[in-house]
C-alpha positions as CSV (number, residue, x, y, z in Angstrom):
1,X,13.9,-33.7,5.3
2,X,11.8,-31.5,7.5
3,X,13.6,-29.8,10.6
4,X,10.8,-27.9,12.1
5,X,7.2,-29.3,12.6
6,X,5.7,-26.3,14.1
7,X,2.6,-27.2,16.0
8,X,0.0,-24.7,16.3
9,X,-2.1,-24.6,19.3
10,X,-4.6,-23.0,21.6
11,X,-3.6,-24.2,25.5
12,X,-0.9,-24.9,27.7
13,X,-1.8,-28.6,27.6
14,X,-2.4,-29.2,23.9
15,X,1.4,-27.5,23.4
16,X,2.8,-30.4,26.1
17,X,1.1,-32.7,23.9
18,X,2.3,-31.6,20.6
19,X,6.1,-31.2,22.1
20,X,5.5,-35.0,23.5
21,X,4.6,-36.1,20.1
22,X,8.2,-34.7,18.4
23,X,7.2,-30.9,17.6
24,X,9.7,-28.8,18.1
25,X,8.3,-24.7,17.7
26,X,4.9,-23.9,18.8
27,X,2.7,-21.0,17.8
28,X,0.5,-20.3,20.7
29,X,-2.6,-18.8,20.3
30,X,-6.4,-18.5,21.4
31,X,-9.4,-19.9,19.6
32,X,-8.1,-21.6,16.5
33,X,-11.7,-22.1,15.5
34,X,-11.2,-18.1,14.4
35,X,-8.1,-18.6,12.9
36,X,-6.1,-17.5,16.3
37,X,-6.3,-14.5,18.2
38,X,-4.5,-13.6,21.1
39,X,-3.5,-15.8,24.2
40,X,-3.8,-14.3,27.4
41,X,-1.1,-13.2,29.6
42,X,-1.1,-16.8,31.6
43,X,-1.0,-18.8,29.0
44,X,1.7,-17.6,27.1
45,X,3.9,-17.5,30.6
46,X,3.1,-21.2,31.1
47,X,3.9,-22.0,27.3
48,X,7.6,-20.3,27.5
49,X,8.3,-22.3,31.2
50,X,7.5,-25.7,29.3
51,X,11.4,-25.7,27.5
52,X,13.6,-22.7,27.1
53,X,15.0,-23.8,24.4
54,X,11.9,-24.5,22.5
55,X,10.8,-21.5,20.3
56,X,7.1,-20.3,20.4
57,X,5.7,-18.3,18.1
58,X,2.9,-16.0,19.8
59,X,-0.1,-14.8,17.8
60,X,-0.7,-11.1,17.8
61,X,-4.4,-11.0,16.3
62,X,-7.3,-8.7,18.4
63,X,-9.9,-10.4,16.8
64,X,-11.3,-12.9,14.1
65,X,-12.8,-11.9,10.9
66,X,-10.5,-9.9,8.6
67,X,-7.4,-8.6,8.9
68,X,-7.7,-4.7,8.3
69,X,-7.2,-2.9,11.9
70,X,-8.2,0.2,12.5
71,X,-5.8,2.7,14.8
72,X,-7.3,1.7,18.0
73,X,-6.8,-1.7,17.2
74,X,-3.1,-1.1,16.2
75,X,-2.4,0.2,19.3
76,X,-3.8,-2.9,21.0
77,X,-1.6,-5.2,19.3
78,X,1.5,-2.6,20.2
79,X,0.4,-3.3,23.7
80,X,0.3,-7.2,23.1
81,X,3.9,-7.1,22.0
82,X,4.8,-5.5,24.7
83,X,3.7,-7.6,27.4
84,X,5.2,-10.7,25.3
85,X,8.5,-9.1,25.6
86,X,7.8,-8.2,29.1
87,X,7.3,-12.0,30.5
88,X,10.2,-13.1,27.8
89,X,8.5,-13.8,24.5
90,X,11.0,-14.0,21.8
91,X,8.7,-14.6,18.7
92,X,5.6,-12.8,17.3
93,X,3.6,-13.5,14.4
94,X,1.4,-10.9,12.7
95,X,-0.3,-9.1,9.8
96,X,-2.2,-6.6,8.4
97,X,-4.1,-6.5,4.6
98,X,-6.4,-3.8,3.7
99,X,-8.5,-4.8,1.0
100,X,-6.4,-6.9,-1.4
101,X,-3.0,-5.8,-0.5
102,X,-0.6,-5.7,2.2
103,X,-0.7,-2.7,4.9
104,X,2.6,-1.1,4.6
105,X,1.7,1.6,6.9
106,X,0.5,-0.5,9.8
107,X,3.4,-3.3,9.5
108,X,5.8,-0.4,9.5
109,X,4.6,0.4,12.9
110,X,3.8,-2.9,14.3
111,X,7.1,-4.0,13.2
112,X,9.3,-1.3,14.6
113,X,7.7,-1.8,17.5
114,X,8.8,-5.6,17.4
115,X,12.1,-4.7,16.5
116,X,12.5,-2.1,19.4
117,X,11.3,-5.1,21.7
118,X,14.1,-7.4,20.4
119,X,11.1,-9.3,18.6
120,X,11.4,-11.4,15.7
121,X,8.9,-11.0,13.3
122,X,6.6,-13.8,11.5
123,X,3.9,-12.8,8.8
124,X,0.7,-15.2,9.4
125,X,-1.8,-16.4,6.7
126,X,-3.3,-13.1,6.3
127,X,-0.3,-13.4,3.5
128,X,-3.0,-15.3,1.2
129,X,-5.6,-12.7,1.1
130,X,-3.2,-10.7,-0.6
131,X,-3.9,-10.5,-4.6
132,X,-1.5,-13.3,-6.0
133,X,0.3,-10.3,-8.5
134,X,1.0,-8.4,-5.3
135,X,2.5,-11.3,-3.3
136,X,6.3,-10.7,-4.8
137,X,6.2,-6.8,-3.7
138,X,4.9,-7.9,-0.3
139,X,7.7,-10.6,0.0
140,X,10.7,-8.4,-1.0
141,X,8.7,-5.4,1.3
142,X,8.5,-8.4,4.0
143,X,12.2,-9.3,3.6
144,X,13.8,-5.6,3.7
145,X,11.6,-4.9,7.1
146,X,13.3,-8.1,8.5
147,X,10.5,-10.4,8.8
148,X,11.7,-14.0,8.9
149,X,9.0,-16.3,7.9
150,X,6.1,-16.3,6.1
151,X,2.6,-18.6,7.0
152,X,0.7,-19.7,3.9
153,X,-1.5,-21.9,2.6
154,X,-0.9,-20.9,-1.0
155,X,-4.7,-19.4,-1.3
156,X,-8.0,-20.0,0.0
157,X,-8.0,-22.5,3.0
158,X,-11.2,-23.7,1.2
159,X,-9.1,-25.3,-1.6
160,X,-6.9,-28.2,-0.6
161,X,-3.5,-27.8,0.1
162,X,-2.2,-30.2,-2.2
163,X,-4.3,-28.2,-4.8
164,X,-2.3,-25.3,-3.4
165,X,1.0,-26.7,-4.0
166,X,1.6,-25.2,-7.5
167,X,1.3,-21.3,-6.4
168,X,3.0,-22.3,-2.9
169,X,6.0,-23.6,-5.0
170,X,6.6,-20.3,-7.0
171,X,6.8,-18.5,-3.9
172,X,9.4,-20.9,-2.6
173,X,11.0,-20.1,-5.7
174,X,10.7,-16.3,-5.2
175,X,10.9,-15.6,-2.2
176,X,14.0,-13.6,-1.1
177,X,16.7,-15.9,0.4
178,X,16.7,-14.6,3.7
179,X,13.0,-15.2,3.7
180,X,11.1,-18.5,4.8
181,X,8.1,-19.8,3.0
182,X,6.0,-21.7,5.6
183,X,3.2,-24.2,4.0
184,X,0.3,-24.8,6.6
185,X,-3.5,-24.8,6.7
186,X,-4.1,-28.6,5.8
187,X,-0.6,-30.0,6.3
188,X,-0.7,-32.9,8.8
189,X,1.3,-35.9,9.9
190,X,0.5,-37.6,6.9
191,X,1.2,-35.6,4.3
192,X,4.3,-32.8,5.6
193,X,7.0,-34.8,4.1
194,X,5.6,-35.0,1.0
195,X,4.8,-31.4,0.7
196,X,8.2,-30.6,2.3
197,X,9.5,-32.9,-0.6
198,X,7.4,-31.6,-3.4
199,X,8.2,-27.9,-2.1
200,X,12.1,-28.3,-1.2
201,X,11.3,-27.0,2.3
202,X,12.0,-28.1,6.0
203,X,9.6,-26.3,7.9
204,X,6.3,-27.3,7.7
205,X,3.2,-26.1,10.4
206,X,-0.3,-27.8,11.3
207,X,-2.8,-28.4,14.4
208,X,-2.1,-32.0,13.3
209,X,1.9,-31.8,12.2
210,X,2.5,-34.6,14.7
């Protein structure tokens, strides 16, 4: 039985829609068409005034392409989070890989900086370009620095996700308990509560979850 169907979005007006249509968190970002990056300043005011009590996730991404930042970077997203907290942001959603495994040295910073701001801490789907053999060290590393949930598609967004559902299930299975796998990349209105069956989870997230 799915609980959350966590809509991602990039405007004010698509996350009115997707809210309308029965989801109930929102990630908020800019241009989806790179992934998501950052929403301005406006947008992610006039997303938090729609409900108060409905949870939005806000992407903190500088850019498109990979997801290897360098210092300046870094410090832009420490700026990001601190302007979501400033105007009442509650959720953030990062992360950092350097070539084929996670970045322990800038998630240590960007989340203490989270955690100082009362932040709580989502890892997005930068998860799957770590090596698959790394993926239970960054989970338990994930878990211990209090992130809450993790995005992924279970690999490559090229492959399908129901082709994905064998590798997405063992990291259900493996994940720490205080840790949240989130499937997404593919999952849609017609096929979340079949995935959320197959997987044994309730929170499922899409651009087309409702």
């Amino acid at each position: 039985m799915i609980k959350i169907k966590e809509a991602a979005v990039d405007s004010v007006q698509r996350a009115r829609e997707m809210i309308s249509r029965g989801a109930n968190r929102i990630e908020l970002n800019s241009r989806l068409d790179l992934g998501g990056i950052t929403p301005d300043t406006k947008k992610i005011i006039d997303t938090l005034a729609i409900d108060n009590e409905l949870p939005v996730v806000i992407m903190v991404r500088p850019r498109g392409g990979d997801f290897e930042y360098n210092s300046n970077e870094v410090e832009q997203m420490l700026d990001t989070m601190q302007i979501i907290a400033d105007v009442g942001g509650e959720i953030v959603t990062f992360g950092a890989v350097s070539a084929d495994e996670l970045d322990f040295d800038s998630m240590s910073i960007l989340i203490g900086c989270a955690h100082k701001l009362h932040l709580q801490v989502v890892m997005h789907m930068a998860f799957d370009q770590i090596a698959n053999h790394k993926q239970q060290n960054a989970m338990n590393w994930l878990s211990d620095h209090g992130v809450k949930r993790i995005l992924t598609h279970g690999g490559p967004l090229s492959v399908p996700i129901m082709q994905s559902l064998p590798h997405l299930q063992t990291l259900v299975n493996s994940a720490p308990a205080n840790l949240t796998i989130l499937p997404g990349g593919g999952v849609t209105k017609m096929n979340a509560e079949a995935i959320a069956n197959i997987l044994g989870v309730n929170e499922v997230h899409g651009t087309q979850i409702v």
